[in-house]
N, C-alpha and C positions, 0 to 999 in steps of 0.2 A: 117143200122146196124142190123145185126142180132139178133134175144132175144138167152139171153144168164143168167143164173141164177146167173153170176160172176157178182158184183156190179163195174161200173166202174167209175174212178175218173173225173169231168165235165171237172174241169179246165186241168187236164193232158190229156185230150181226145181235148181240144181246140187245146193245144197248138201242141201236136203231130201230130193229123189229118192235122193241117194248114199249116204245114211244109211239112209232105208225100202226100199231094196233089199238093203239088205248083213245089216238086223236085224229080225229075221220079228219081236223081240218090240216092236219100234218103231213101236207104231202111228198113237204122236203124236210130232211132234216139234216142239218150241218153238223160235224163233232171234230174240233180242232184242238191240239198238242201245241200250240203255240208257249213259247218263253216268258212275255208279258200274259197270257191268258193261265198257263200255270202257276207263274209265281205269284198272281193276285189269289188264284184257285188254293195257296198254301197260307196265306193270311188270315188268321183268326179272324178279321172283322170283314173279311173281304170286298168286296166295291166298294170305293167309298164314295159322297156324295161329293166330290172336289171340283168337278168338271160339270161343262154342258152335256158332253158325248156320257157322261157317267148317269145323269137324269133318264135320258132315253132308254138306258139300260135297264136302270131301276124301276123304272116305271113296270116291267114285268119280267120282273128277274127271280130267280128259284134258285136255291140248293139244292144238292147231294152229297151226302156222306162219305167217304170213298169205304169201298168195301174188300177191297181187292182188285184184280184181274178181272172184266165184267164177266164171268163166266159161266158164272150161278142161274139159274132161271126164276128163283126166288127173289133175288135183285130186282128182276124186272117191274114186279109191282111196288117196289118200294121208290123206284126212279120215276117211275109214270104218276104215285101219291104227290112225293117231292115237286114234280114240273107242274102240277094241273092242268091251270087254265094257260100257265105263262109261256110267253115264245124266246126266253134267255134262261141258260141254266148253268151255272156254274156247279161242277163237278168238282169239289174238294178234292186236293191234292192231283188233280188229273189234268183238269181242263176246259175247255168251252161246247156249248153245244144251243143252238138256237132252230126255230120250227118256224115255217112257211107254209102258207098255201102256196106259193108257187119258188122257185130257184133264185127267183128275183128277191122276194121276201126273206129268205129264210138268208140269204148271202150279206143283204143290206142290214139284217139285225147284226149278224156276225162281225162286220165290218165297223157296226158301232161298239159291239161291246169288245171288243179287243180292242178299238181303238180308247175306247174308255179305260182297259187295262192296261194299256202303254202307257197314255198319260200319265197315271197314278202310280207306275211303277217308276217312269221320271220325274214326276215330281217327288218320290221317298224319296231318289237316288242324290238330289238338291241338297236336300241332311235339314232343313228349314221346316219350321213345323207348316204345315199344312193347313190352308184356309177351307174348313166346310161349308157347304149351300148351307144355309137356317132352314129348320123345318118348315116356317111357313112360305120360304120361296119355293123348298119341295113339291110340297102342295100345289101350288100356284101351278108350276111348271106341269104336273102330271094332269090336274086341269088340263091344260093347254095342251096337249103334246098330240091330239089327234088332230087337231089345224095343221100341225107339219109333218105328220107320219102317218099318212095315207097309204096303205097297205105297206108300212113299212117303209115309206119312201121308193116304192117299188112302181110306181108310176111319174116320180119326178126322178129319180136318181138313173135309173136300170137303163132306160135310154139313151142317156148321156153316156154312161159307161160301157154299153155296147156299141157305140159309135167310137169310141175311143179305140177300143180294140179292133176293132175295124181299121180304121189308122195303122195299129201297130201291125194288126195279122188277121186278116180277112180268113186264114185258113182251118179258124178254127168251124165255119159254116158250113166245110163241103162235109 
């Protein structure tokens, strides 16, 4: 690591570094503390299959154990086993964390699976029991889901959304 006068965070330098060394296609990695993203990350059964935006998630979605503080170096191989091949990972007791090949990718996974986590934390919060996808619409759906999530939706969605912000604040380009 280079010296560098920017103080940087241990446990987010674990957990990132362990990820972009183990996945050459990793070249973003997102790791969010979000409210709906941790209190699904505290649920015994976690994601449930309730939602559309919860499919997309599932379809390459991973665990980790929480282990502490990421602190350990030891950690790192056991988080990188956990995620393999998948680009969503819920982080037990912690939080969210999803992988891109590019900023566009790795933002628009994030965006689904937290939005997956909201839902499902308003729909518990309803008190109503809750209607599951059936296993063979599961199926069906992860079939299908590379027709709508072309790099993540990172060719249909990213453009829209950078034009948007454009609208609101062009400054973040200079």
């Amino acid at each position: 690591m280079s010296p560098s006068p920017y103080f940087v965070n241990p446990a987010g330098f674990t957990i990132h570094s362990a990820v972009h060394a183990a996945r050459e296609d990793a070249l973003c990695v997102i790791h969010l503390h979000t409210s709906n993203g941790v209190a699904v990350s505290a649920q015994k059964n976690g994601l449930l299959p309730i939602s559309q935006q919860s499919l997309f998630a599932l379809s390459s979605l991973a665990y980790h154990d929480y282990e502490g503080l990421a602190l350990n170096e030891d950690e790192k191989s056991r988080l990188v086993a956990d995620l393999g091949n998948k680009n969503n990972m819920i982080l037990r007791n912690h939080g969210l964390l999803t992988v891109g090949k590019t900023p566009a990718e790795a933002f628009l996974s994030m965006y689904i699976l937290e939005s997956a986590c909201r839902i499902q934390i308003l729909a518990q919060a309803g008190g109503a029991t809750l209607q599951s996808i059936p296993d063979p619409i599961l199926e069906k759906v992860a079939s299908q889901l590379g027709a709508v999530t072309v790099g993540q939706g990172a060719q249909l969605a990213w453009p829209g959304l950078l034009r948007k912000l454009d609208r609101i604040d062009a400054s973040y380009r200079e």
